[in-house]
C-alpha positions in Angstrom: 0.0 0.0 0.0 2.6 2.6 0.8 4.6 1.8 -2.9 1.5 2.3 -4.3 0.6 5.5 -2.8 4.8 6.8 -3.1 4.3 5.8 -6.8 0.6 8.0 -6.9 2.7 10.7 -5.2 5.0 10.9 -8.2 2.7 10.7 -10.8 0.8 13.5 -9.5 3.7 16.1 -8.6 4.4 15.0 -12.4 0.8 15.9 -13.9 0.0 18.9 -11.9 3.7 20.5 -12.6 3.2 20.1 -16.0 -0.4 21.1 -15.9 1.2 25.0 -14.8 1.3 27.8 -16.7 4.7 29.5 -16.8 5.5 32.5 -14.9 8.5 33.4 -17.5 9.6 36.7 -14.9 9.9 34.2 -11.9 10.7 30.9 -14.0 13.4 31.8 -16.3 15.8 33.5 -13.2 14.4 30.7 -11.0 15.7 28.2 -13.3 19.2 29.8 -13.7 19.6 29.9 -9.9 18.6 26.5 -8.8 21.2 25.3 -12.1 24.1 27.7 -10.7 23.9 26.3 -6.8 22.8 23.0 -7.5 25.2 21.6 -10.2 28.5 23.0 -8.1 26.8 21.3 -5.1 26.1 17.8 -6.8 29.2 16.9 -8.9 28.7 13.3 -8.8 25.2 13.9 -10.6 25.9 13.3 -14.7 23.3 15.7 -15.3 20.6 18.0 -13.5 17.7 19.2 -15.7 16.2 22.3 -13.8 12.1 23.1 -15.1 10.3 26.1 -13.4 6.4 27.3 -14.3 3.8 29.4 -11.9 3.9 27.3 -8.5 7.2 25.1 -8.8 10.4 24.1 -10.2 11.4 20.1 -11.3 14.5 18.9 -11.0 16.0 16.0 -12.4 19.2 14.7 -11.6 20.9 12.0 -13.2 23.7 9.9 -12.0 25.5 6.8 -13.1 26.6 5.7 -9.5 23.4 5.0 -8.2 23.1 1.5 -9.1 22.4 -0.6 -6.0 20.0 0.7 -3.2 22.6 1.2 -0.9 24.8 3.9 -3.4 21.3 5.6 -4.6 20.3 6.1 -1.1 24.0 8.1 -0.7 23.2 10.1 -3.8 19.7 10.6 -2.4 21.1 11.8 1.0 23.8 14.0 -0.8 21.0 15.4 -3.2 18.4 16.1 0.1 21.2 18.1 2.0 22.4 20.2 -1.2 18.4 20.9 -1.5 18.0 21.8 1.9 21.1 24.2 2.0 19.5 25.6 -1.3 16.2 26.1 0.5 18.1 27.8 4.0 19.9 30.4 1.5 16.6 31.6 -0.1 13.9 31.2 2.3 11.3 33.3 0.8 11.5 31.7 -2.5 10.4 28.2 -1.6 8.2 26.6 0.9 10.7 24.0 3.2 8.8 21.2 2.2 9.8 19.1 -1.1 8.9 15.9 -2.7 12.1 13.8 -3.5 12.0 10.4 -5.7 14.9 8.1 -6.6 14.5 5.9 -9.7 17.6 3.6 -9.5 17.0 1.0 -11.8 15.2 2.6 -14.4 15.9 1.6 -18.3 17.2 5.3 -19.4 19.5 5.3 -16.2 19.6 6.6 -13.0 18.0 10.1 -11.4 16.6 12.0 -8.6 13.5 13.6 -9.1 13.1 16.8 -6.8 10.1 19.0 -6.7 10.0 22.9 -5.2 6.9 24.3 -4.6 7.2 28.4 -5.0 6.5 30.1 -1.0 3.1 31.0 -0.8 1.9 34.4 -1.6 4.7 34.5 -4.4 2.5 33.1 -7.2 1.7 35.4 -10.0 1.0 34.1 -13.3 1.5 36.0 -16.9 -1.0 33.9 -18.9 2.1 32.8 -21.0 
């Protein structure tokens, strides 16, 4: 029951971020700062893919180290704590609170998925 609920979880945070409109003022500089602190604090990560719209920002991190539980769950770890630390330096820009998802044995390879949701009151969308 709880696999099947994590695995709801993910599916969701996937359909309602891409169901956003973007915000190009917020998302655009968003995007660029999450990329900038992020990448220099997650060299072992191959790649990190950085999506922002109205509400949130997706991250996707890909690594090729990941491949038993026990090294994903380090990458996971190292991932939460550089996410956190982003999250201390800007506190108004994101509520505390993320979604986080490994996928270690997946057929296109290995990657975190990491959502942000934007703090409250910070929302404003320019129909684009």
């Amino acid at each position: 029951v709880q696999l099947s609920t994590m695995v709801h979880d993910r599916l969701r945070a996937d359909t309602v971020f891409e169901a956003e409109p973007i915000d190009q003022a917020w998302a655009k500089p968003e995007e660029a700062r999450l990329t900038e602190a992020l990448s220099g604090a997650l060299p072992e990560m191959s790649a990190l893919h950085v999506e922002c719209r109205s509400a949130s920002c997706r991250l996707l991190l890909e690594h090729s180290g990941g491949h038993t539980v026990a090294a994903h769950q380090s990458l996971m770890d190292t991932a939460q704590h550089a996410v956190r630390a982003f999250l201390a330096a800007h506190p108004c820009q994101f509520e505390h609170v993320f979604l986080m998802a490994g996928h270690y044995k997946e057929p296109g390879g290995a990657y975190i998925k990491v959502f942000l949701r934007r703090a409250h009151g910070k929302e404003s969308v320019d129909g684009g």
